[in-house]
C-alpha positions, -999 to +999 in steps of 0.1 A: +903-592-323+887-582-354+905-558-380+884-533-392+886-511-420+865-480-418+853-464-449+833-432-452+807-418-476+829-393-491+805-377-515+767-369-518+748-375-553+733-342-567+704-357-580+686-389-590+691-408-620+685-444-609+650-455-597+657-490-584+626-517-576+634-539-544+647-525-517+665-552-498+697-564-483+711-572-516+706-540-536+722-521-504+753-546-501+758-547-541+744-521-564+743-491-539+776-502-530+794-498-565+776-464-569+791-449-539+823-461-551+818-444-585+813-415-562+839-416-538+859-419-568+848-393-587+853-370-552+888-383-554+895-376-590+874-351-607+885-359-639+873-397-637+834-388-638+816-359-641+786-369-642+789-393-610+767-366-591+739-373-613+735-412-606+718-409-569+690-438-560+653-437-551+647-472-538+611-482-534+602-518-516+575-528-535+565-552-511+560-557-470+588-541-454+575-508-441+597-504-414+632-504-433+617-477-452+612-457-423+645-467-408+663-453-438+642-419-438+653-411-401+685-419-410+693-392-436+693-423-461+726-432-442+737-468-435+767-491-433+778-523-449+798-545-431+819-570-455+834-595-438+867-614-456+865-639-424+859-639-389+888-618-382+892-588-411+857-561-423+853-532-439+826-511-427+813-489-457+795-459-453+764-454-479+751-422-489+740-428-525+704-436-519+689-403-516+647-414-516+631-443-499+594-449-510+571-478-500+540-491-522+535-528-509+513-542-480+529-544-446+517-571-423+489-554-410+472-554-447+477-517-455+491-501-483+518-479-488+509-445-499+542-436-522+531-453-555+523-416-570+552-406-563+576-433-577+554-434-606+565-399-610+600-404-599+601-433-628+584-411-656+609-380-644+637-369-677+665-373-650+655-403-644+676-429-670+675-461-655+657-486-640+672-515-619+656-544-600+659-569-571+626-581-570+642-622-568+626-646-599+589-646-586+587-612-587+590-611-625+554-633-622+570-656-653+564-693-649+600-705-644+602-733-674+584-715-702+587-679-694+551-670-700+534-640-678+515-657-647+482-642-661+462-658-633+487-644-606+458-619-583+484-588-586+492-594-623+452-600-629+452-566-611+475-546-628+459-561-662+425-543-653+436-516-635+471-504-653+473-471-633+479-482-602+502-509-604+518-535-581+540-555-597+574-548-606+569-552-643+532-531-637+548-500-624+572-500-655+549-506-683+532-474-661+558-453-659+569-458-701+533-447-710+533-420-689+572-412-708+557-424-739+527-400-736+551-369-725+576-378-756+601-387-735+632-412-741+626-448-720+648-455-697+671-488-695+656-515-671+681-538-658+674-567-641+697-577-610+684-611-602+697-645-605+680-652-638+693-668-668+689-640-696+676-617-668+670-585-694+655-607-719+633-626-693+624-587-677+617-576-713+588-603-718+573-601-687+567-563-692+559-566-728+535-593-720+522-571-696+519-540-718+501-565-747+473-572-727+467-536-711+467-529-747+440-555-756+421-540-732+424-502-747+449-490-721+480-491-744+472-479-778+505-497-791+527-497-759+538-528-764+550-527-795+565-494-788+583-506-758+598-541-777+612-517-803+623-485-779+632-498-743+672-515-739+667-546-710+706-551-706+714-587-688+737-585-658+752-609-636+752-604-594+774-622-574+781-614-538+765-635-507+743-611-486+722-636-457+686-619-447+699-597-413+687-614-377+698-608-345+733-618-342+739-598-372+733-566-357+749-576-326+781-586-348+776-549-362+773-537-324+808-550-315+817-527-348+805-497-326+779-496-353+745-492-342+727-492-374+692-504-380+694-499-419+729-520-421+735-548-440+765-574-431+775-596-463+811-612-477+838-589-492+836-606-521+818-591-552+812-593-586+789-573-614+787-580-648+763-558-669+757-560-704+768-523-718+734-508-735+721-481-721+706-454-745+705-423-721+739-430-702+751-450-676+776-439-644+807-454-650+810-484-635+840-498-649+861-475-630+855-495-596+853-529-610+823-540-629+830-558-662+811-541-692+806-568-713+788-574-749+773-608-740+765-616-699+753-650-706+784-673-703+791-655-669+758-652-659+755-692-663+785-700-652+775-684-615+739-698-619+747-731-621+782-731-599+774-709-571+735-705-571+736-744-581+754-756-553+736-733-524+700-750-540+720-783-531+734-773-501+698-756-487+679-789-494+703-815-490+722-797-460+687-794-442+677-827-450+714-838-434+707-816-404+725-785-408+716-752-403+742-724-422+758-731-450+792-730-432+784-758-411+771-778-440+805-776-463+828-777-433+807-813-435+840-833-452+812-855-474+793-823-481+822-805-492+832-834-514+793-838-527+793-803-537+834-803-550+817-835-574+789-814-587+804-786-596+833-803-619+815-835-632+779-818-636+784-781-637+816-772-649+815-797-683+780-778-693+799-744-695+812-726-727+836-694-709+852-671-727+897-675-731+912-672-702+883-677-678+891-706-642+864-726-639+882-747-614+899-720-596+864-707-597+852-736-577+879-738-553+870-702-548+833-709-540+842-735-516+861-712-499+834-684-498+809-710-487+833-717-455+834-680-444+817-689-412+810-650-402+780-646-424+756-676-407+743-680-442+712-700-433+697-727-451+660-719-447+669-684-465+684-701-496+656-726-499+630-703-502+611-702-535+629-732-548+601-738-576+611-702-593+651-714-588+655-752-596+651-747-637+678-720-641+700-733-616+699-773-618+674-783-644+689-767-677+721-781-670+705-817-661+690-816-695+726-810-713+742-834-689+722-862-703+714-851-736+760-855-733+754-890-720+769-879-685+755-886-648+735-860-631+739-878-601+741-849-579+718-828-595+688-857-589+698-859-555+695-821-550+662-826-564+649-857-544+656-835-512+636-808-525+608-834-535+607-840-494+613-803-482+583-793-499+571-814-469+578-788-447+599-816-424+632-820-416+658-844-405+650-838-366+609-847-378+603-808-368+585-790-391+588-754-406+571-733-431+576-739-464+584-704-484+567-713-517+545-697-545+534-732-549+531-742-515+494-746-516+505-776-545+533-792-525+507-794-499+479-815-519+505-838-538+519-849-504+483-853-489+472-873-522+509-898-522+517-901-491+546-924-487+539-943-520+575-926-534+570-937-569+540-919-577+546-887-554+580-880-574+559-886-604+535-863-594+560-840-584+576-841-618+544-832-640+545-799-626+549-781-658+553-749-643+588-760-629+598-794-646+595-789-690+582-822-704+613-822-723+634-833-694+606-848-668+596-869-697+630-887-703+635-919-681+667-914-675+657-885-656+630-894-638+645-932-628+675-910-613+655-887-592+630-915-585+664-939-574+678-908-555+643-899-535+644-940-527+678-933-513+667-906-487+639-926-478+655-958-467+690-939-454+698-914-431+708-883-458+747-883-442+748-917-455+736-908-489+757-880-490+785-897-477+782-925-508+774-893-531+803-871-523+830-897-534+814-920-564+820-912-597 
């Protein structure tokens, strides 16, 4: 029998002060979620916000997914949030902050949506004082390694000739700060909500790159510049495990008695960390649990290579091994000890926390989150878009590791299984789509090498846009990914893993 803890919206925001970019299971099960508790709480104690009424949302998907859109509109903007502490005890959350649902991207059928005048407007409103995102790391259009705008990327070459109607995340907000800029309005903060390292500083050069070349071209007159010295890009860190919604999620919802198109089901766990600079106010957060911080980095890190680490080992490892969630891959005894060995011989020595900060109790406390089997975390879903993850969350600590003289055994292993699930194979010889912006790549190196191992990982390592020659070029790297792919090759992956998880 499950326990469940019912928790209604019990206020309405007055008006909108937070335009967010990426309107997706996460930003419902995270951001949205601390909002409505600054509300409830404010409802609860009118003396702990007064301005809480002020902070509703207009979330605009930017992207393909018409329909939730739609969902959310017939709704009233209404949904649920199911957060599941295990099989056996959720809370069911009512959310009523988002108050506008707008859609600008291409659904499947190749049409656009017809709302990009109106967010533009919503963005480039005085009420409106801040700017969030969930747009994931290849939304930013950066190349992972360097950090240098995509300028060949179709819908940034777009938004470079044609400013005014944008596409991109970082197009509609170099947009809507001219069109602030032009009124003599204050900018907004943008704040970036994605597992990035240095997420504001990373969303502060794509849109400044952006805003330099609009500017070469006579659209700008000085944006740029104006933006670099005007606009704050605060850093945050996200942690809470939210899997894309399928089937049996909505019928878990269903035996909830919650029949909810719009609803989300995730962990109870959660976690924000925001760095505290925002010029034209901010709700406040701290009241219901976010840590306001001076310097996210050191968190933000620590959950990058820990958490976000592990699932890029566990997605191509654990699919290579032939699992499926990510519950049934650590309730795997050599997984669990594979991952247990990365996170405190590779991960947690490349950490610098602040006093008083448990790595290792962190770790135990992952483990334990990655066993919550009611949240069928797949794979498949974390593996997605690997080239945009693997610097930030495996390759910058590979490079300390050895530049410390220690192994990075694990780390070359997680990357060896990613060198043959760009294959688009798995451990069963069935084949699946790979979800890549470089797929078209993966597709020609393994066409070109074949089975010759040593010159496909090669091959796989110049890739510049993912691999820095600073690390691809040391042989102590590439000999341990090159010994690791030889591994898979020649052994079924449980046996690897099974060596893996206990040497030392």
């Amino acid at each position: 029998m499950v326990e469940v803890t019912r928790v209604s919206a019990a206020a309405t925001p007055e008006a909108i002060g937070i335009v967010h970019l990426g309107l997706g299971a996460f930003h419902r099960a995270h951001q949205a979620v601390y909002l409505q508790r600054c509300l409830n709480d404010s409802d609860n104690d009118s003396s702990n916000d007064s301005d809480a009424g002020r902070w509703g949302v207009c979330s605009a998907n930017i992207r393909s997914n018409r329909a939730l859109v739609d969902q959310l509109r017939e709704a009233g903007y209404r949904y649920h949030v199911a957060e599941y502490g295990d099989s056996e005890h959720v809370t069911l959350r009512e959310i009523d902050v988002i108050q506008e649902a707008l859609f600008t991207g291409q659904d499947k059928s190749g049409v656009w949506g017809d709302d990009l005048d109106v967010l533009l407007d919503r963005m480039a409103a005085p009420e409106t004082r801040i700017v969030t995102l969930t747009v994931t790391e290849k939304g930013y259009y950066l190349s992972p390694a360097e950090g240098r705008l995509r300028e060949d990327d179709s819908s940034i070459a777009a938004d470079i000739a044609n400013p005014e109607r944008p596409r991109t995340a970082p197009g509609l907000i170099v947009a809507a700060l001219r069109r602030r800029r032009e009124q003599g309005l204050p900018p907004f903060a943008v704040l970036s909500c994605d597992n990035m390292p240095d997420n504001g500083r990373r969303t502060r050069a794509a849109v400044v790159q952006l805003a330099a070349r609009q500017d070469e071209g006579g659209q700008g007159e000085g944006l740029a510049e104006w933006i670099e010295a005007n606009v704050a890009f605060p850093s945050s860190m996200v942690d809470r495990i939210v899997p894309a919604m399928t089937d049996a999620s909505f019928d878990q919802l269903r035996e909830l008695g919650c029949d909810d198109d719009a609803a989300v089901v995730c962990e109870a766990f959660s976690q924000w960390v925001v760095e505290d600079d925002f010029p034209q106010g901010r709700p406040q957060w701290e009241h219901v649990g976010v840590e306001m911080v001076d310097d996210v980095g050191p968190f933000e890190t620590m959950k990058l290579r820990m958490l976000n680490g592990s699932h890029s080992l566990l997605a191509y490892v654990g699919t290579m091994a032939g699992f499926a969630t990510v519950a049934e891959a650590i309730a795997d005894p050599a997984m669990a000890g594979f991952i247990h060995r990365y996170m405190t011989e590779e991960a947690a020595p490349t950490l610098d926390m602040p006093v008083g900060v448990d790595v290792g109790g962190y770790a135990e406390q992952l483990v334990a989150r990655f066993g919550n089997d009611s949240l069928k975390h797949r794979l498949q879903q974390i593996a997605m878009d690997g080239s945009q993850k693997l610097p930030q969350r495996l390759l910058h600590g590979a490079e300390q590791c050895l530049s410390e003289e220690r192994s990075i055994d694990c780390t070359a292993l997680g990357i060896a299984a990613w060198i043959r699930y760009t294959k688009g194979v798995d451990a069963n010889g069935e084949t699946f789509d790979v979800s890549d912006p470089l797929r078209e790549i993966y597709v020609q190196l393994h066409a070109a090498h074949g089975d010759d191992a040593q010159s496909l990982v090669m091959a796989f390592l110049a890739l510049r846009d993912i691999f820095p020659a600073r690390l691809a070029e040391r042989d102590d790297f590439a000999q341990a990914v090159m010994s690791a792919y030889r591994e898979l090759v020649d052994h079924d992956a449980r046996q690897v893993l099974a060596v893996s998880s206990s040497a030392s």
